[in-house]
N, C-alpha and C positions, 0 to 999 in steps of 0.2 A: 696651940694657943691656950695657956693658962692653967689647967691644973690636971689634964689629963693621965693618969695611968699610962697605959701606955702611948707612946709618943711616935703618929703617924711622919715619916718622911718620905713617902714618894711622892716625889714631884714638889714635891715639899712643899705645897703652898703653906702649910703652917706646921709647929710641932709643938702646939700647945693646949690645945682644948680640946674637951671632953666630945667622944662622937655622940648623933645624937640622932634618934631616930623620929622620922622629919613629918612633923600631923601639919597639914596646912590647912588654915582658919580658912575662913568663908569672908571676914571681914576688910575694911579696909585696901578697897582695888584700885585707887587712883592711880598711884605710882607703876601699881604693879602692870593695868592695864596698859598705860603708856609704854614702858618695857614690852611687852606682847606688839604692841602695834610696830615698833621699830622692828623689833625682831621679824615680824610678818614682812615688813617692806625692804628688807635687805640692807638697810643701812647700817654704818658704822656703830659698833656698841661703845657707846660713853657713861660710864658709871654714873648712877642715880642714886641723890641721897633723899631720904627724907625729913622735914622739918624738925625730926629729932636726933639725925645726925647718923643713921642706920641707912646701911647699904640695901636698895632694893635688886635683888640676886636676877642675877640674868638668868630667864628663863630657858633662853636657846642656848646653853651653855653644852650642851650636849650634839649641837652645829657645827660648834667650834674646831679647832684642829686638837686632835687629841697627841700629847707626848709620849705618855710613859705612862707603865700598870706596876706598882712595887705589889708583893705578895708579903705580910706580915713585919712590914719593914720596922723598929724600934731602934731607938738612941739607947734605952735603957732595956735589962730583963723583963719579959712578959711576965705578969703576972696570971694569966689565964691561959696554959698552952693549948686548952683545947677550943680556944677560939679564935678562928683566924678571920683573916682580912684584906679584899684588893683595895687599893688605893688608886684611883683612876685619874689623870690632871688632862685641864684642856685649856686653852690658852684665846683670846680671841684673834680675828684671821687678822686683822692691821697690825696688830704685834707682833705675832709668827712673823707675817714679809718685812717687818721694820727690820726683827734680830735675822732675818737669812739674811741684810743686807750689812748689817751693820754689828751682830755678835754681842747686840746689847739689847734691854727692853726700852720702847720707847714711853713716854706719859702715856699715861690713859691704857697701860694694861691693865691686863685681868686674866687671874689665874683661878681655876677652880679646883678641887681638891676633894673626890665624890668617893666615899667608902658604901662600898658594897662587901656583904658576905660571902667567904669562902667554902663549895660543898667540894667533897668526894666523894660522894655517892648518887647515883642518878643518871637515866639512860643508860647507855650502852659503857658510859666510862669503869673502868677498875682501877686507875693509878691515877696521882693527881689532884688539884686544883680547878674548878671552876666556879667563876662569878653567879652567883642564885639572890633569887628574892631583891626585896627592894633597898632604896636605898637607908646607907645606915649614918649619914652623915654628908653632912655639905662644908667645907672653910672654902674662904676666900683670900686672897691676897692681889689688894689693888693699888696700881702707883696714878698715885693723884697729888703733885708735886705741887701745885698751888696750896692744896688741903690737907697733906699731912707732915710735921714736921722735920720727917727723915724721910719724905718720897713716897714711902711706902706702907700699909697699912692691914691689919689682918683683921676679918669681919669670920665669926660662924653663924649661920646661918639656923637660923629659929623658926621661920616660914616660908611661905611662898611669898611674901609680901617686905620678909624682915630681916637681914643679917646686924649681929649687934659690934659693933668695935670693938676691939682689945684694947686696952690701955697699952700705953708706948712701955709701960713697965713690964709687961709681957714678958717669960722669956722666951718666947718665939724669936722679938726684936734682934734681941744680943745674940742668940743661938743663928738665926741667918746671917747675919752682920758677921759674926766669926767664922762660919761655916760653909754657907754657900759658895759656888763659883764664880757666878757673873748678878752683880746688881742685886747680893741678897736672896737669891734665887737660887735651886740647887740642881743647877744645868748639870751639873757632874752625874746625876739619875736621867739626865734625857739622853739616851743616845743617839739620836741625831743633829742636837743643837749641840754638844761637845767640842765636835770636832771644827767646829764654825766658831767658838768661842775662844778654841785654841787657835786656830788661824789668822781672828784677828787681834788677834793679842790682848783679848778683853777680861782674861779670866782674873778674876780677886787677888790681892797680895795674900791674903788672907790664905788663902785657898790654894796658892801657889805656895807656900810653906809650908802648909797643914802636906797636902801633897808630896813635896821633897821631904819630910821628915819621914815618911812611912816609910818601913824594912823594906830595901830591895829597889830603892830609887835612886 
């Protein structure tokens, strides 16, 4: 979302803004408390906005069902190759059972899109990748069909308290609207919502030609 260098796609929740690495204020706990207390009580997560239009980020987003890990995934040339990156997406649990039944996202998802640093060096490993230190970034992508005018919507997240909207100008928008496989989403990176999407016949026109035009289909 928006003007980042290199352009994270696992899981895709977004591929446009800059990652960021995440200081959370002390201020400002109303909304976020509220969030905590659902989260504590096990109920359904329903996206939370605040009085100025900002996502307040699920905190138990790390509860959630996790999809898929991309390692250094880019649309475009890295321009830093000695810095890499996992890309971690989790999705919440009424969405996951909605698309195992149905191969589509229902309203009121929520996808989150957590960049952590890649080491190879450390304990007993010698070859490889593994996930180190904290986190390097938060995006969000959330379908709130009453509230956004294409369904769907990409927030990055600035606090513990605060994700701020993308503008619909974005090119995240256009890039998953072209792109994705199912609803804008880029199921074709989740390997086990795939094969559920292909099943029931929900995958993008889009996404169904992008697909048949590559060498060897």
């Amino acid at each position: 979302m928006g003007s980042r260098v290199r352009v994270v796609v696992a899981g895709t929740v977004a591929c446009c803004a800059a990652a960021l690495v995440l200081a959370y204020p002390m201020h400002d706990r109303t909304a976020h408390a509220a969030v905590s207390a659902a989260a504590e009580s096990g109920a359904p997560y329903t996206p939370s906005y605040t009085k100025d239009g900002d996502l307040v980020p699920p905190v138990q987003y790390r509860e959630w069902i996790y999809l898929t890990t991309g390692l250094d995934m880019s649309y475009t040339p890295k321009s830093n190759p000695d810095m890499h990156m996992f890309d971690n997406v989790f999705v919440n649990p009424e969405a996951y059972r909605s698309f195992l039944q149905t191969g589509t996202w229902p309203d009121k998802t929520v996808m989150v899109l957590e960049g952590r640093g890649a080491a190879s060096k450390g304990s007993i490993n010698t070859t490889g990748h593994f996930q180190s230190g904290g986190q390097m970034g938060l995006e969000i992508h959330v379908k709130d069909e009453s509230r956004f005018p294409g369904k769907w919507a990409f927030f990055d997240v600035q606090s513990e308290t605060k994700a701020t909207l993308f503008p619909q100008t974005a090119n995240c928008y256009s890039c998953h609207a072209e792109h994705a496989a199912v609803d804008t989403t880029f199921v074709q990176f989740y390997p086990t919502l795939l094969p559920i999407a292909q099943k029931k016949g929900t995958l993008s026109a889009a996404y169904t030609k992008e697909l048949a035009a590559q060498p060897g289909k």
